[in-house]
N, C-alpha and C positions, 0 to 999 in steps of 0.2 A: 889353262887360263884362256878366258875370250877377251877378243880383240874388239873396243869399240872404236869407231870412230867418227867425228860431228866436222861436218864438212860447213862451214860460212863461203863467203866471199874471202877476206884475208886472214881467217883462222883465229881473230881476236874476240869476236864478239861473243864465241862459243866458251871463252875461255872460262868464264864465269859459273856457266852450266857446268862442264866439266868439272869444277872444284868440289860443285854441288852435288854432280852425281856418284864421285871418289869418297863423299862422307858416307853417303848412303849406301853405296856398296860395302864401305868398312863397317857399319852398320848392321848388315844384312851377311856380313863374311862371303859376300860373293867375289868368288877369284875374278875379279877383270882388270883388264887393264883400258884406260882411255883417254882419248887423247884428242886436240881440236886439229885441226888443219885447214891450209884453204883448198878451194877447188883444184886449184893445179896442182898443188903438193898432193893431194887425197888423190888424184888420177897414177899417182907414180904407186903409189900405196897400197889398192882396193884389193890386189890377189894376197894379201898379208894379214888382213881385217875379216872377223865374225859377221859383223855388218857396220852397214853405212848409216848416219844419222843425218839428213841435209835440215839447216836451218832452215825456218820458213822464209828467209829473205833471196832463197837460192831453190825455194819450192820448184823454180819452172825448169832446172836442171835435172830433175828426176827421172823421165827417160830416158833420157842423155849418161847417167849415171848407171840408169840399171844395167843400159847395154853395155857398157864396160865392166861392170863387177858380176855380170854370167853369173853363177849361181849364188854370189853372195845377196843377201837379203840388202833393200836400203828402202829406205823409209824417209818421210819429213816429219821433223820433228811438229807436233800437234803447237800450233800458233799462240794461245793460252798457256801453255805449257814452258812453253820455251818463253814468252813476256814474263810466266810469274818466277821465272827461275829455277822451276819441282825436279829440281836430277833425283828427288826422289821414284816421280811417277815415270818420268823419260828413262830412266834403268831400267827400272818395272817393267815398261813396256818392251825396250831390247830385249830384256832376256827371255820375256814371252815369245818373242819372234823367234828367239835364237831357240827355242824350247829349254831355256837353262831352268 
């Protein structure tokens, strides 16, 4: 099973995505598991996780992010994407990245 996870500022705003991306997944029967967090929490986290999702409101924490999750993959989540709510297409893309 892959680990996603979508990093915000206090882990709330993602919360929505995630609901959206858990149908989708059930949808498509892809084993994941995912989850929001905020940046602090998501720092305790990153050696646990398949990859990283950053909201686009935390985009400028990106390389900041990547140096601590070493070979985990992390990404920001596409700004259209993440406004229109698509945990369809924002899975899609994780698992492309993850090669699932």
């Amino acid at each position: 099973m892959k680990k996603i996870l979508l990093v915000c500022n206090a882990g709330m705003s993602t919360s929505m995505l995630v609901a959206k991306m858990k149908k989708a997944a059930e949808e498509k029967n892809a084993e994941v598991e995912i989850e929001a967090k905020s940046l602090s929490e998501a720092k305790k986290e990153i050696e646990t996780v398949d990859i990283v999702l950053l909201g686009p409101q935390i985009r400028y924490e990106l390389a900041n992010v990547k140096k601590i999750a070493g070979d985990t993959p992390v990404e920001a989540i596409d700004m259209k994407d993440y406004g229109m709510m698509n945990g369809k297409k924002v899975l899609e893309h994780a698992l492309e990245v993850m090669g699932v």
